[in-house]
C-alpha positions as CSV (number, residue, x, y, z in Angstrom):
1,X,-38.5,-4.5,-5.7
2,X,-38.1,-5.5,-9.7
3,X,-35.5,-3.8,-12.0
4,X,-36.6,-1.8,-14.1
5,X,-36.5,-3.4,-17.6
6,X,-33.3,-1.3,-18.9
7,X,-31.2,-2.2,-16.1
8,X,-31.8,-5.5,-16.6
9,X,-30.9,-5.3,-20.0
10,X,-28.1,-4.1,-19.1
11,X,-27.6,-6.7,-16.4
12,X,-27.3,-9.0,-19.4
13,X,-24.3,-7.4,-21.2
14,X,-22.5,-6.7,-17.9
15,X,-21.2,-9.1,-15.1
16,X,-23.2,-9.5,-12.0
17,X,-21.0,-6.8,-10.3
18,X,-21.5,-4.2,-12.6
19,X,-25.6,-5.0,-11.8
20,X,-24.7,-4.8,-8.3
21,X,-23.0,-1.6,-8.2
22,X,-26.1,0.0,-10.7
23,X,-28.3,-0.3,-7.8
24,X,-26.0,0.2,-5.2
25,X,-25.6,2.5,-2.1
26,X,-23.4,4.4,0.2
27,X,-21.7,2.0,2.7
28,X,-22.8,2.5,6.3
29,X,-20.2,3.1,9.3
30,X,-16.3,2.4,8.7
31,X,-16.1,-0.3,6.4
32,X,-12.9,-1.9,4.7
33,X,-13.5,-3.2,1.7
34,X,-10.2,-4.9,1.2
35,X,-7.5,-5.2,3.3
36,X,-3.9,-6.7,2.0
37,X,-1.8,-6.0,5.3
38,X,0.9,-8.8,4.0
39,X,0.1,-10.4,7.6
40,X,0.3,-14.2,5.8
41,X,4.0,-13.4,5.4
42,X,3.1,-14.0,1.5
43,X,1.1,-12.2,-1.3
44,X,-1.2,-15.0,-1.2
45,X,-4.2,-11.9,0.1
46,X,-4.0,-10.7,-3.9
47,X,-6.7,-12.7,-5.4
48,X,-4.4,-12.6,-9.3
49,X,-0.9,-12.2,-9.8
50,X,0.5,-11.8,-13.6
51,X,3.9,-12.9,-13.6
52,X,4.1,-11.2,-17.0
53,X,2.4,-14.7,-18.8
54,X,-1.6,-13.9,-17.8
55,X,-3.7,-13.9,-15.2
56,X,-2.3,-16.3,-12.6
57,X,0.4,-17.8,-14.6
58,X,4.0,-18.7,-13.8
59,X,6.3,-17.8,-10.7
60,X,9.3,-16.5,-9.7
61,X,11.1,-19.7,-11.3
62,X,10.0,-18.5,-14.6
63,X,12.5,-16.0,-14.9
64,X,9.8,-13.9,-16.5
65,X,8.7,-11.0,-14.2
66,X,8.9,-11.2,-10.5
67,X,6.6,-10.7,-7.4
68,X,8.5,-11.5,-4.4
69,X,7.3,-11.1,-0.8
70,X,9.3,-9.2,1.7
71,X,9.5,-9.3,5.5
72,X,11.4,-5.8,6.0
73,X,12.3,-3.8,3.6
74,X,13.3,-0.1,5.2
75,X,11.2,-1.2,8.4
76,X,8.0,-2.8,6.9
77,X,6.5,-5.4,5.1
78,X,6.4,-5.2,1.1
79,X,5.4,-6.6,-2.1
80,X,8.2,-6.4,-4.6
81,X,7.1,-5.8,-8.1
82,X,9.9,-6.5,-10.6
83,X,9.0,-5.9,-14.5
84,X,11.9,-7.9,-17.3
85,X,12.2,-7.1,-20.6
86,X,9.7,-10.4,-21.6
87,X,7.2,-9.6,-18.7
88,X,3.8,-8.6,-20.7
89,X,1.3,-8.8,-17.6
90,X,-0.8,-6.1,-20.6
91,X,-1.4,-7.0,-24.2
92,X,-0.7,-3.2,-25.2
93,X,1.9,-3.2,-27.7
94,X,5.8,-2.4,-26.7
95,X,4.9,-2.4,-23.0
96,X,6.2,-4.3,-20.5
97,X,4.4,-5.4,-16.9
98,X,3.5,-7.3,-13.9
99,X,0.7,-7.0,-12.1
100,X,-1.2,-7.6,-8.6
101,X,-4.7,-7.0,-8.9
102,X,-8.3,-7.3,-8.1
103,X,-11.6,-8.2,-10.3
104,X,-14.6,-5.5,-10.1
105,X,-16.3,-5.1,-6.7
106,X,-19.4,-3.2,-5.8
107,X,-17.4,-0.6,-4.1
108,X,-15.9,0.0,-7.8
109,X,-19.1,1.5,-8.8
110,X,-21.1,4.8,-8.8
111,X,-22.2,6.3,-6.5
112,X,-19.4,4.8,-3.8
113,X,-17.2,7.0,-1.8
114,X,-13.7,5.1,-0.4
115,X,-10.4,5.7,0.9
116,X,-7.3,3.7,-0.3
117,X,-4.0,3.9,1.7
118,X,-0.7,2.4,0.5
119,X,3.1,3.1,0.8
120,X,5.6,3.0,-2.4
121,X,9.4,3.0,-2.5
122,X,11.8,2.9,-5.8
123,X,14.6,1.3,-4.9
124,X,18.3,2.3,-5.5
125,X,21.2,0.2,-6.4
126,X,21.9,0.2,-2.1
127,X,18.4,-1.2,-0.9
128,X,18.6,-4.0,-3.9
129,X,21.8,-5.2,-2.4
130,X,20.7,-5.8,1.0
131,X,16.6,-6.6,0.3
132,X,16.6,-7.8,-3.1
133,X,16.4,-11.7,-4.1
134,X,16.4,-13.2,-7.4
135,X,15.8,-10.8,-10.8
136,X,15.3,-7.3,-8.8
137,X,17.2,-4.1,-9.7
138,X,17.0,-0.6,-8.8
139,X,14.3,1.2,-10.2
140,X,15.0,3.3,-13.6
141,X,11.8,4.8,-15.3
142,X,11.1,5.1,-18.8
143,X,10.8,8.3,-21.1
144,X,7.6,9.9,-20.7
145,X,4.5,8.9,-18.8
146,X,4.3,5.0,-19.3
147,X,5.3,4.2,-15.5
148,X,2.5,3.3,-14.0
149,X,2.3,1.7,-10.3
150,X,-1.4,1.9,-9.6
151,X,-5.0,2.1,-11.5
152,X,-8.7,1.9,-11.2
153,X,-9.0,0.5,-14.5
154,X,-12.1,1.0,-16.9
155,X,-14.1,-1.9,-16.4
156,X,-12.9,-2.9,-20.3
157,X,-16.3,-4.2,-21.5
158,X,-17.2,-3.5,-25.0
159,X,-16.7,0.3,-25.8
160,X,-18.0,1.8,-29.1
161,X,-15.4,2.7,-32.1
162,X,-14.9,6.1,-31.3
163,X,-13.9,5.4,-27.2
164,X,-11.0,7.1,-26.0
165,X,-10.7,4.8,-22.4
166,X,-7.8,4.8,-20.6
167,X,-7.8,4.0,-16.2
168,X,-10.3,6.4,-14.3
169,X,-7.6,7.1,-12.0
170,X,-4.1,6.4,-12.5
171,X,-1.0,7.0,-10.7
172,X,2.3,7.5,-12.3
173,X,6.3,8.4,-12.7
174,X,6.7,10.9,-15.6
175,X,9.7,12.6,-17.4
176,X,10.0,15.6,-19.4
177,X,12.2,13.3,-21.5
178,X,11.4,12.7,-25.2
179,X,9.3,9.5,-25.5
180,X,12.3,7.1,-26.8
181,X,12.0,2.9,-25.9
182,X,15.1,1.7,-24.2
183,X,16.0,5.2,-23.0
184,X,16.7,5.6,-18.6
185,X,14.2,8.9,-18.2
186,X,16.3,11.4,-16.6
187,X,14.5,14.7,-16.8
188,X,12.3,16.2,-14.4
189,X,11.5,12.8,-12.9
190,X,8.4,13.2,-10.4
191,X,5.2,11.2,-9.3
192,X,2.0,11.8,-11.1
193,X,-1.6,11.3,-11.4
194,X,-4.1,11.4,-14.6
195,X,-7.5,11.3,-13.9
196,X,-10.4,10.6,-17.0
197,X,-13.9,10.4,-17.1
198,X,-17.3,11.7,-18.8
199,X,-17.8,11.2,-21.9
200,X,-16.1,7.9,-23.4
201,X,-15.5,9.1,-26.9
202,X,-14.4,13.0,-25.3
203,X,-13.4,12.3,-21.8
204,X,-12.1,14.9,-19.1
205,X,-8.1,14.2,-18.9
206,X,-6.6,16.1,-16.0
207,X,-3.1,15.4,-15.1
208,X,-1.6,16.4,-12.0
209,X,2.3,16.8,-11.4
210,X,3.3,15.2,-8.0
211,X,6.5,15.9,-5.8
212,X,10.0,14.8,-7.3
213,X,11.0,11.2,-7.4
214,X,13.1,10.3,-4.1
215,X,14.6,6.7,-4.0
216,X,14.6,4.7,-1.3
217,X,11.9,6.8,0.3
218,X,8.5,5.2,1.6
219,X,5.9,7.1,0.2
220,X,2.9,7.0,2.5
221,X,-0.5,7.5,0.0
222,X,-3.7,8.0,0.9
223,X,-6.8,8.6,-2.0
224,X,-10.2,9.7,-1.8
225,X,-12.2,8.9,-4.6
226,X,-16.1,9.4,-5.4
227,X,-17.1,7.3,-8.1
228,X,-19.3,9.5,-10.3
229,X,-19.6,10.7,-14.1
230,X,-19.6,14.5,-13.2
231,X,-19.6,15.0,-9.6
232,X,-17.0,12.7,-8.7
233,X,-14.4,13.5,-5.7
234,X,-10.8,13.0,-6.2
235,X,-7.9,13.6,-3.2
236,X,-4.7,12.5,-3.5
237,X,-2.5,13.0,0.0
238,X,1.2,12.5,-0.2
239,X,3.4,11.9,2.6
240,X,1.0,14.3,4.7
241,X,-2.4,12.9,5.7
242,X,-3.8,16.1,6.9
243,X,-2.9,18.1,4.1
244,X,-4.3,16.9,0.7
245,X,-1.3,17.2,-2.2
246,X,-4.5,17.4,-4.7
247,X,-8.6,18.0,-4.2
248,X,-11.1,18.3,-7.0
249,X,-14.5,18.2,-4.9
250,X,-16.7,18.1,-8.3
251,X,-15.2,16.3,-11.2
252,X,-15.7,12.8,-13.4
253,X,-14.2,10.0,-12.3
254,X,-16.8,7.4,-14.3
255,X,-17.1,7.3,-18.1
256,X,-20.7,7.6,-19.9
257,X,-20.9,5.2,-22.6
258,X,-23.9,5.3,-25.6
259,X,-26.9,3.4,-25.8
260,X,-26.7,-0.4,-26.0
261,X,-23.3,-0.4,-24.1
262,X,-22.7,-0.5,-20.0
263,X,-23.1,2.9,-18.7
264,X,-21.4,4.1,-16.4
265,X,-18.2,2.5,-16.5
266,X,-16.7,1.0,-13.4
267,X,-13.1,0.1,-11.8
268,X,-10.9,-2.3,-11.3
269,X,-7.9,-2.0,-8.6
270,X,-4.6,-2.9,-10.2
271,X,-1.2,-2.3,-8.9
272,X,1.1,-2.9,-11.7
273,X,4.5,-2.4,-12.7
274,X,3.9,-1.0,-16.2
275,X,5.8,0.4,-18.6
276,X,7.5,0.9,-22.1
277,X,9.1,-1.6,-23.0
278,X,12.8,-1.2,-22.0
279,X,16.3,-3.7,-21.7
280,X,16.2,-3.5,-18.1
281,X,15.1,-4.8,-14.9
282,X,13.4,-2.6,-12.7
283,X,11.7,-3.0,-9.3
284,X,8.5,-1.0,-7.2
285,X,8.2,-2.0,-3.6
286,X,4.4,-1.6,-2.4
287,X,3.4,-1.9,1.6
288,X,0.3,-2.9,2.7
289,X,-3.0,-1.4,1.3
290,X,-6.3,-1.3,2.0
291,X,-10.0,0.4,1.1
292,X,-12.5,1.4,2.9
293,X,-15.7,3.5,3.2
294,X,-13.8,6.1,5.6
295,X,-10.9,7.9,5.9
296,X,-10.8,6.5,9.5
297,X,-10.8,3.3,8.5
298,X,-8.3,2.7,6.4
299,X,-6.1,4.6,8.8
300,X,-6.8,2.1,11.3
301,X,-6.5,-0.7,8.7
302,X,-2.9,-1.3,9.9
């Protein structure tokens, strides 16, 4: 069967992906997607690392940001994620980051359905001293919203002037404190989660205020996301798997873009340590993660 002539016009502006996912359908049966269960003992299963230098740059000699790999850290296996004052993973002005991440997939696309399950743990001053290695330190958020530890990102293809794109879905520690660089956020500290999409240049922002930050606590995630620019599904589960923390059954989790640009937008999964720029270390500890077309599967993913 031939394209029809737009989408192939649009195939030439947008990676093959993108084309891919425009045609796309619902995956059959319970498929995972991606699976990074740490089982190589290494973090070698994340296809790009940023170091804070670019894209698959550096190491942990660098002395620049750090990504170590973890055997047992409070009973499981982890990546840690350790963002320096010189660690800039993100070109966005007085930010500071490193990533682990993963270039667009068709499953990033409208109109796909999946599951993503991880765990998360911000570490104190007493699990650095007996799990952390070179360069980690307990974790200490910034002032505001900037600490983010996971995205779909916007697909960040060429937007028009008046685009307001930020990550579709994007999960967070906030503060209540006043936005100030180099200040330890103190106030109200708690996870988060901002959702956008619909229009580019007007998008629907809904931000939604998650249980209070515990240190040295696993969290055990698990999101359901339907990639759509007005009927998307969005369920965020926190520590209880039966009991969603957050459910929007009908809202936009895509951005629609004018003529002559790529519309919709699609993802990309990054798991970052991001934030303002600040004089301190500071570490995230992610477990193993994985996607799938099911709720059932990822719960079986590991």
């Amino acid at each position: 069967m031939r394209l029809p002539l737009m989408l192939l016009l649009l195939c030439t502006v947008a990676n093959v992906i993108a084309c891919n996912g425009l045609n796309a359908g619902k995956a059959s049966g319970n498929t995972i997607f991606l699976n990074r269960d740490l089982s190589t003992g290494d973090l070698s299963q994340w296809n790009h690392q940023d170091f804070g230098l670019g894209t698959d740059k550096g190491s942990n000699a660098n002395g620049v940001g750090y990504l170590w790999y973890h055997s047992n850290v409070g009973g499981r296996r982890a990546a840690g994620m350790t963002v320096t004052p010189t660690a800039h993973a993100s070109p966005a002005a007085n930010s500071d980051s490193v990533y682990l991440w993963e270039r667009g997939q068709y499953w990033n696309h409208q109109p796909y359905e999946i599951w993503l399950r991880t765990s998360l743990m911000f570490p104190s001053v007493a699990t650095i001293s007996s799990s952390g290695p070179s360069g980690e330190a307990p974790f200490a958020p910034t002032t505001g919203e900037w600490n983010w530890f996971l995205e779909f990102h916007n697909d960040s293809n060429p937007m028009p002037s008046c685009a307001k794109e930020f990550a579709n879905i994007s999960l967070d520690v906030k503060t209540d404190d006043p936005v100030q660089s180099g200040v330890v956020g103190t106030k109200n500290v708690r996870l988060a989660m901002r959702i956008m999409g619909s229009n580019d240049c007007a998008p629907n922002i809904v931000w939604v205020d998650g249980p209070q930050l515990q240190w040295d606590h696993w969290y055990e995630m698990l999101l359901h996301i339907k990639w759509d620019t007005k009927g998307g599904i969005v369920e965020w589960y926190v520590d209880n798997f039966n009991i969603a923390y957050y459910s929007d059954l009908k809202i936009p989790t895509l951005f629609t873009r004018p003529k002559g640009y790529v519309s919709p937008s699609y993802t990309t999964l990054t798991v970052p340590n991001y934030r303002l720029h600040a004089p301190w270390n500071s570490t995230i500890y992610i477990g193993p993660l994985a996607v799938g077309s099911t709720r059932r599967s990822v719960l079986n993913a590991f």
